[in-house]
N, C-alpha and C positions, 0 to 999 in steps of 0.2 A: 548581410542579413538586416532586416528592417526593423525598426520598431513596430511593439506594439501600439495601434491607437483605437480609440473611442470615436468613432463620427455622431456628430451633437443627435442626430435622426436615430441612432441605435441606443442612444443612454438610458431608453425606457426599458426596464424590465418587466420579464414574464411577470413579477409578482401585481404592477399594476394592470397588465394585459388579466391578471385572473381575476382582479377584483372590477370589471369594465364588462355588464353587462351585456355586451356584445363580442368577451373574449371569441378569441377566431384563432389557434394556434397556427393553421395551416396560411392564413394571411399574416400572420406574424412572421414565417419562417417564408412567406413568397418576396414579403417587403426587404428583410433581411437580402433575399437573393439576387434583390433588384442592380446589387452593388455587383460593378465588374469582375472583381475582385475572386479570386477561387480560395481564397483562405479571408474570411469575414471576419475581424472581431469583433465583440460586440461586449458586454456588461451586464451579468445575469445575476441581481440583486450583488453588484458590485464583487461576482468571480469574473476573474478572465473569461472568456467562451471563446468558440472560435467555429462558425460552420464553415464544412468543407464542402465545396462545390466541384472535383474534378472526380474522376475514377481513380486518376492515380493516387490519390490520397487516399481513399477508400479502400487501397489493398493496401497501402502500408499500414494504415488502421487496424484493418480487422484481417491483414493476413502475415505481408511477411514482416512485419513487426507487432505484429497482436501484442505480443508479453510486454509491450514500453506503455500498452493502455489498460486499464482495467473497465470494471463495470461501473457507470456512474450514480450518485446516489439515488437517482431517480429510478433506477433498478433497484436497487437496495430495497426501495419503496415499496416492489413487485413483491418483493416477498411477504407483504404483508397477507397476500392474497396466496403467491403460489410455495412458500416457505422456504424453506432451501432448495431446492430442486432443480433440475436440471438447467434448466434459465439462469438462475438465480448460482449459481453454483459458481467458485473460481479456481483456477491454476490445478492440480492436482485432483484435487478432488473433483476438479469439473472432467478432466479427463479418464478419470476414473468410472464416472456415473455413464457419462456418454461410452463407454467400452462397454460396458452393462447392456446397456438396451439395443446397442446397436447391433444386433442377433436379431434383432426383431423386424428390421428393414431390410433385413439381406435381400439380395433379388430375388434369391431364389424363394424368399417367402413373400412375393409378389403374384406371383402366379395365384396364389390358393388365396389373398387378400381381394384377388382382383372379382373373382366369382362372389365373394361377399357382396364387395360393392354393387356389383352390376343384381345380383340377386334382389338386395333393397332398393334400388332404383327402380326396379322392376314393379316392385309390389308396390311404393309410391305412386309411381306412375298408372300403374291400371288401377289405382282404385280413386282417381281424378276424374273428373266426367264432363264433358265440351260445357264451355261457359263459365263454367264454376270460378270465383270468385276465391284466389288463396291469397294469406300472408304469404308473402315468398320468403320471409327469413324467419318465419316457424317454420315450414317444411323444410329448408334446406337446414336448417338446426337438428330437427327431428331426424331425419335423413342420416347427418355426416356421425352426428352423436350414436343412433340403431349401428352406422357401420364400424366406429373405432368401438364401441362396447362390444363385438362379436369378435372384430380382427384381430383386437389385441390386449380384449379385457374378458373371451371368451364368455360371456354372458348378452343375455338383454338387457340395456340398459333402460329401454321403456318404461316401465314404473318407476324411472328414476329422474324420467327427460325435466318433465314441470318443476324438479327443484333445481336440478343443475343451471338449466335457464335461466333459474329466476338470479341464484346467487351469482353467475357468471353478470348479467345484467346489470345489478344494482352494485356490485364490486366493480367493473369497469368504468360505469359510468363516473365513478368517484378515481380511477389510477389513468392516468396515461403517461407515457415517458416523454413527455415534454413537461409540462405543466408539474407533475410532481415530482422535478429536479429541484423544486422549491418550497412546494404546498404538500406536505406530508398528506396522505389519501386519507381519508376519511369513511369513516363505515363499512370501511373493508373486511373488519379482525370477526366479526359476527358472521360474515358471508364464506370468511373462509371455515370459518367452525361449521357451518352448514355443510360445505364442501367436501371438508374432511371426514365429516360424518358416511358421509356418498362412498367413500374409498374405502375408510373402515368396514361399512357392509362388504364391501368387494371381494374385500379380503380375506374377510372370514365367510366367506360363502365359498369364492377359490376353496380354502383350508377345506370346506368341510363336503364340498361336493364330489371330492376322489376321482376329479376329471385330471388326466395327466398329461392332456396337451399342452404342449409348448408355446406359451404367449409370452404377452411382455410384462402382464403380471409375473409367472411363476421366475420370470427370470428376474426380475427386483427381490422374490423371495429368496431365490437361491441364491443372490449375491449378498446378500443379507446373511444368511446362514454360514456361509461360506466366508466372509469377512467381517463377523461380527459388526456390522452396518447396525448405526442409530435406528432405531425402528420409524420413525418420525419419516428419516431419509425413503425408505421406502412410499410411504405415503407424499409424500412432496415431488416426490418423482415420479409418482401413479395421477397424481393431479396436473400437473404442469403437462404430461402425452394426452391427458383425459380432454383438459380445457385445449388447451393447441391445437391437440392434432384433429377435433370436430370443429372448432370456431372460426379458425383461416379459413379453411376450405369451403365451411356456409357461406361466411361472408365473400368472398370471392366466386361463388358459383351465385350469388345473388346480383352481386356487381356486374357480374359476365350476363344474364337473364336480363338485365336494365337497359344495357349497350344493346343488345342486341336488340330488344323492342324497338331502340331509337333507331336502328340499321337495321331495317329489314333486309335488303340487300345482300349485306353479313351472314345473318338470320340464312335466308334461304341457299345460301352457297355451301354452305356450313353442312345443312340439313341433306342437300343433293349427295354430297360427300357420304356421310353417314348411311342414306339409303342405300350407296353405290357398294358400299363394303357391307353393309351388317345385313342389307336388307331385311328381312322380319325376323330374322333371330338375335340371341342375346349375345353381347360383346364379350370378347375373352382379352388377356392381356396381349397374347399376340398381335389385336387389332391395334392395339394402341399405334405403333409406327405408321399403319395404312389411315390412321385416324388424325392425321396430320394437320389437317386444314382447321378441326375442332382445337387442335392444341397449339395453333398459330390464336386463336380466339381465346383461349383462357392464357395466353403470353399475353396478348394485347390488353386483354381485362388488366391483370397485373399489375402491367405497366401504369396503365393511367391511375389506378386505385389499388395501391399493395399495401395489402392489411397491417404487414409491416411498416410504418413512415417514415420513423424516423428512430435513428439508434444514437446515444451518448456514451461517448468512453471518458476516464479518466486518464491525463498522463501522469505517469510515477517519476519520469526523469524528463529535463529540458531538455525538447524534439525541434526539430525542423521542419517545416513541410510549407513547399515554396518561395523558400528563401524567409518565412517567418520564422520567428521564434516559438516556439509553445513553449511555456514554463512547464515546472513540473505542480500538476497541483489543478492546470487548468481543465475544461472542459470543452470537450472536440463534439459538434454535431453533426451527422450524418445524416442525411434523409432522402428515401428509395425516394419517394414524394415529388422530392426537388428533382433528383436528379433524372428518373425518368420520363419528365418531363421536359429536358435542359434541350434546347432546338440544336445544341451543338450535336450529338447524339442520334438526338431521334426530329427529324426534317418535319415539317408541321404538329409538334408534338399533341395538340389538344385533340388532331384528328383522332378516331376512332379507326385506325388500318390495321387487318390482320395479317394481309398481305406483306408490312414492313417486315415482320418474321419468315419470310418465304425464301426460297433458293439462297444467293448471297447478299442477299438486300442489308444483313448483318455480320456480314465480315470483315467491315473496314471499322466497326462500334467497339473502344477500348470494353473491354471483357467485364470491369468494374460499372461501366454505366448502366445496369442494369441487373437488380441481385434482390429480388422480391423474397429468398429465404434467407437472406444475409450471404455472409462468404466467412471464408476461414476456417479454424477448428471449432469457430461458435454457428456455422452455418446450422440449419436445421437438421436433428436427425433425420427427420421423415420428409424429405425431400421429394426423394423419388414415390413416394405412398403419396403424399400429396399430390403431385403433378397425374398418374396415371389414375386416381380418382378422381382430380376434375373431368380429366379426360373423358371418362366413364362414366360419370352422372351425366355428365352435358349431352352423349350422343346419346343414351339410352334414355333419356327424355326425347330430348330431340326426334327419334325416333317417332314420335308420336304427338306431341305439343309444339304450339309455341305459344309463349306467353310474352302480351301485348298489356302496354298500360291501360286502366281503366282511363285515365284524361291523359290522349294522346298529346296534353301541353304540359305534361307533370314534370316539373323541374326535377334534377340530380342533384343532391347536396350529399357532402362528405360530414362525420361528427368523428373528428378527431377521439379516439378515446384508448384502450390498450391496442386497441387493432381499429384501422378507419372501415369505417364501417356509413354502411348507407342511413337516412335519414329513417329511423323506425316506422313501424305498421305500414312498407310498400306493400299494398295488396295491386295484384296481378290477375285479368282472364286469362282462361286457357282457352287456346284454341285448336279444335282439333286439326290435325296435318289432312288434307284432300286424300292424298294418298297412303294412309299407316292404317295397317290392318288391325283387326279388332284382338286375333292369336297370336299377339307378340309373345 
């Protein structure tokens, strides 16, 4: 087993990277990876650290040894913004919470999730018009937030998009799980009281509108009831589905609309596909498997840009992991970032190929190198709701659009923040498809 060391290059910590006006987290953690080395240590305001660069670290991490790591304090941090909740939640109680909701993803309430989505895509999309000039990540915000307030907060959330937006915004911009491993976030605690005001309506609107469908609201109520549950807890875990499960999916359906300007190519094989199955009518979840080639294209978005980046645990006891030491105490980073990028893995990684996803071009790729919702028992609940709504907004646009940069030299830049996300106000034309009918 090796010692732990310090290389003189690594002895700068994130706290001077935050105060260097050209912080750049995601060049901080590319420099770090420049080192051969699959277990890095490094000195993070004088903790141990230690990034992990292989897959197999990555499942003893976060699967079959999850219990020897915790959550690092820079999650701790999260909860400023998302409270106790599902995220944020540990050991018991995290498995507890996550038993709760997870009635909400079942497959079989797929099916009836799926017609939502395609429904709101539907009515986004026809009310766009050739030329038009959008924010691509206020509709796709608009969009993902209209579908999870109906799927699974049985309401419109509409009257509610412009505040959710704005506190999700101004609180991210101040947390991300790098950066505030050290720098306590800042302006968060007002943006979540805004937030939780959002849920509180919800709430009592649920209570008082005598609707008795099964969401995942009334099912945080009824475990609440039934287990004399913190009342807080319900709210913290109606916030953490609320924020999650619309803001991955915009940011990633934004991401996947960038690439694809810049490949047309992509773009058009994509869109043949789609015609080929849906032709002018609306997608059901069925289509999703014959929709394959769209969902080799939100893999490949993923990949280069997973909203997810980068995750930190903490060790409780001295671990090992390739032939290092980890104390107990230190701090293990992980990032989807790095590693789906690593040429070991994935063979030209900066290219833009959705075809790497295709037949077995991915069956010789350790299972770990690649995990855009995480892995383990902290993997995402809404997994499979995630994947079959990209699926689903992509073709049922597609269907009818594509959307090309206004300055075909517009650079791609990433802003590290809870989730990576694209460089704000990308505005996009549409352009109408030659062949999509007008009675879609």
């Amino acid at each position: 087993m090796t010692g732990v060391t310090y290389p003189p290059e690594f002895r700068r910590s994130l706290w001077s990277l935050r105060r260097r006006t050209n912080a750049d987290p995601l060049a901080f953690l590319e420099r770090l990876a420049a080192d051969p080395r699959d277990v890095v240590p490094f000195s993070l305001a004088g903790r141990r650290t230690f990034l992990l660069k292989h897959p197999d670290f990555v499942e003893v991490v976060l699967a079959s040894h999850h219990h020897k790591f915790q959550k690092a304090d820079g999650l701790h941090r999260v909860e400023r913004l998302l409270g106790d909740g599902l995220l944020t939640a540990e050991g018991e109680n995290h498995r507890h919470r996550r038993r709760v909701v997870q009635p909400a993803f079942h497959r079989q309430r797929l099916d009836a999730y799926a017609e939502t989505m395609v429904a709101h895509a539907a009515r986004f999309r026809d009310r766009w018009q050739p030329h038009q000039v959008i924010d691509v990540s206020a509709e796709a915000s608009a969009l993902t937030l209209a579908i999870i307030g109906e799927a699974l907060f049985g309401t419109d959330i509409a009257p509610l998009a412009a505040e959710i937006r704005y506190a999700l915004k101004a609180a991210s911009a101040a947390t991300d799980p790098l950066i505030s491993l050290l720098a306590p976030a800042r302006h968060v605690l007002r943006h979540r009281e805004r937030l939780a005001a959002v849920i509180d309506g919800l709430i009592v609107q649920h209570r008082t509108s005598g609707d008795d469908r099964e969401n995942l609201l009334s099912l945080l109520l009824e475990a609440r009831e039934a287990t004399d549950r913190i009342p807080g807890q319900v709210r913290d875990d109606a916030l953490t589905i609320l924020l999650a499960g619309h803001d991955t999916t915009a940011t990633a359906l934004v991401w996947t609309w960038m690439l694809l300007a810049n490949h047309p190519e992509a773009d058009a094989r994509m869109q043949r596909v789609v015609v080929d199955v849906l032709g002018d009518r609306l997608a059901t979840a069925a289509d999703v498997p014959a929709l394959a080639c769209t969902g080799h294209v939100l893999a490949e978005s993923l990949r280069l840009y997973p909203p997810a980046w980068v995750l930190a645990r903490r060790a409780i006891d001295d671990h090992e992991l390739g032939g290092v030491r980890i104390p107990a105490g230190s701090i293990v980073l992980i990032s989807q970032y790095l590693l789906h990028r690593d040429a070991r893995f994935f063979p030209t990684p900066l290219v833009f190929d959705p075809n790497r996803w295709a037949g077995d071009r991915q069956a010789h790729r350790p299972k770990m190198a690649y995990f855009p919702f995480g892995a383990g028992p902290r993997a995402c609940v809404g997994e499979g709701f995630a994947w079959m709504e990209g699926v689903l907004l992509l073709a049922t646009v597609a269907q009818r659009w594509r959307l090309r940069f206004i300055d075909d030299n517009a650079p791609i830049s990433a802003h590290p923040t809870i989730t990576l996300r694209p460089a704000p106000g990308i505005r996009m034309v549409l352009e109408e498809r030659a062949d999509s009918g007008r009675e879609l």
